[in-house]
C-alpha positions as CSV (number, residue, x, y, z in Angstrom):
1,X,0.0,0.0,0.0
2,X,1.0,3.3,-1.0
3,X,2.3,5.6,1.9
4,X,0.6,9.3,2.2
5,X,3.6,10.9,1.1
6,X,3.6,8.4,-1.9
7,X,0.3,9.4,-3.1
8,X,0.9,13.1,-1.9
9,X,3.9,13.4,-4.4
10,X,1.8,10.9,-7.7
11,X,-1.0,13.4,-7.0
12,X,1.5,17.2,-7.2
13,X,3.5,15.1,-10.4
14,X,0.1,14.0,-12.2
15,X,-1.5,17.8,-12.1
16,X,2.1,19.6,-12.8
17,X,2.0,16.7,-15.9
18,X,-1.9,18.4,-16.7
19,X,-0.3,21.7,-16.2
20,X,2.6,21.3,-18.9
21,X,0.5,19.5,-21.4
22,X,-2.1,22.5,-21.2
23,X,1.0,25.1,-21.9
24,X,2.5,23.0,-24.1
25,X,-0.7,22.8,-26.2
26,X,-1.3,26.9,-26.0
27,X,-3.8,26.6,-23.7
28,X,-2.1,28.8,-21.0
29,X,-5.7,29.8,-19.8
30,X,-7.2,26.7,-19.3
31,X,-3.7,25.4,-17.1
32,X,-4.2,29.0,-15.0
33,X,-7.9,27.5,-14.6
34,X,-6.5,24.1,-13.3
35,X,-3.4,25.6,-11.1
36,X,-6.0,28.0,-9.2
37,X,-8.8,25.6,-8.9
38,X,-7.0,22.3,-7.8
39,X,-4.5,24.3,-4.8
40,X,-7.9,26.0,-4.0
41,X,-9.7,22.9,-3.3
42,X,-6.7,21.5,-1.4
43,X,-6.5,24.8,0.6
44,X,-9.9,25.2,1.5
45,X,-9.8,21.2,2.4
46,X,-7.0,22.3,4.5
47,X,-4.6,19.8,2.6
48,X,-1.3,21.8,3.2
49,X,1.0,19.1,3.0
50,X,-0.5,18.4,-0.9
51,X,0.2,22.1,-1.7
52,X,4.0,22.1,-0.2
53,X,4.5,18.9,-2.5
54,X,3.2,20.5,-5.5
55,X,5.0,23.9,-4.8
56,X,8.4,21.6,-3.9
57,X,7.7,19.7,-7.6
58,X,6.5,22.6,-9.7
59,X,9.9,23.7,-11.7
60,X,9.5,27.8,-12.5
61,X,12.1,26.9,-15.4
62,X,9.2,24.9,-17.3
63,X,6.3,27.5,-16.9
64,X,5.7,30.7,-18.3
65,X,5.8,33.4,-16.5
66,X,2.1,33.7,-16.1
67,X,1.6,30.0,-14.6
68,X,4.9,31.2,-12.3
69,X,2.9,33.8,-10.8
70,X,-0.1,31.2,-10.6
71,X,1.4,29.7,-8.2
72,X,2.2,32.1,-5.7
73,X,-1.0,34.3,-6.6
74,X,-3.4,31.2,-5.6
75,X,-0.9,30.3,-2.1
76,X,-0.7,33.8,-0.6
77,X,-3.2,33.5,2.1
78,X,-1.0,30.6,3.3
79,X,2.0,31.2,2.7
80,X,3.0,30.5,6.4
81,X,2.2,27.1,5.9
82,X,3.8,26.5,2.8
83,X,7.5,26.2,3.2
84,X,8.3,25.4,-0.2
85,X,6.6,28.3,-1.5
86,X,9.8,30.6,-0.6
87,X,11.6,28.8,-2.7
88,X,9.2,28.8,-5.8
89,X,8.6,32.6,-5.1
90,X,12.2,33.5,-5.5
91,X,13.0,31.1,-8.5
92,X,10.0,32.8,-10.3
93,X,11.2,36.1,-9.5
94,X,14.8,35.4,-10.7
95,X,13.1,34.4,-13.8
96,X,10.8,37.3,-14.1
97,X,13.7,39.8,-13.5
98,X,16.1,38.5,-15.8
99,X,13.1,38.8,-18.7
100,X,12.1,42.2,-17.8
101,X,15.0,43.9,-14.9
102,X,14.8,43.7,-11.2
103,X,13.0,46.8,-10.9
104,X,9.8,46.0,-13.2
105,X,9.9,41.9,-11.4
106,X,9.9,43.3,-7.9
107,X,7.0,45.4,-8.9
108,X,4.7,42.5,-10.5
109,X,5.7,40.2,-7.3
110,X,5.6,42.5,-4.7
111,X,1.9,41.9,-3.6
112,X,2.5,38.2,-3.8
113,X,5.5,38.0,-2.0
């Protein structure tokens, strides 16, 4: 039988796998749908541990920048409970600044910070 974790980490690889196939097929909306609507659920289900794992999986290198600021947009609220969040927040804005400068980055992340 599967362990939690197991399952935690099959369920955060199967909808970054959704994610990617939706970019990869131009449908950038419809993967924005599916980030903000699935980490809703889990937050509101208080499923914390699921939204880490999927934060901790998620590679900012493979999205574009407006599924990078998905991620963080839909996790603000609980952020405190999220410690791989940081991590994905900083890649992103990395990212983001070396696309468009510090300056105009900072600005666009700021509130999601």
């Amino acid at each position: 039988m599967p362990t939690k974790q197991a399952t935690t980490s099959a369920a955060a690889g199967e909808l970054l796998m959704e994610v990617h196939a939706l970019a990869e097929a131009g449908s950038i909306p419809a993967a924005t749908d599916l980030i903000f609507s699935r980490i809703d659920r889990l937050l509101c289900d208080g499923a914390f541990e699921a939204c880490d794992e999927i934060l901790r999986q998620a590679d900012p290198h493979r999205l574009q920048s407006s599924l990078r600021r998905s991620f963080p947009a839909i996790t603000t609220a609980a952020r405190a409970m999220l410690p791989a969040r940081a991590g994905f927040f900083e890649a992103s804005l990395a990212l983001l600044a070396a696309e468009i400068g510090e300056d105009a980055a900072r600005k666009r992340l700021d509130a999601l910070a």
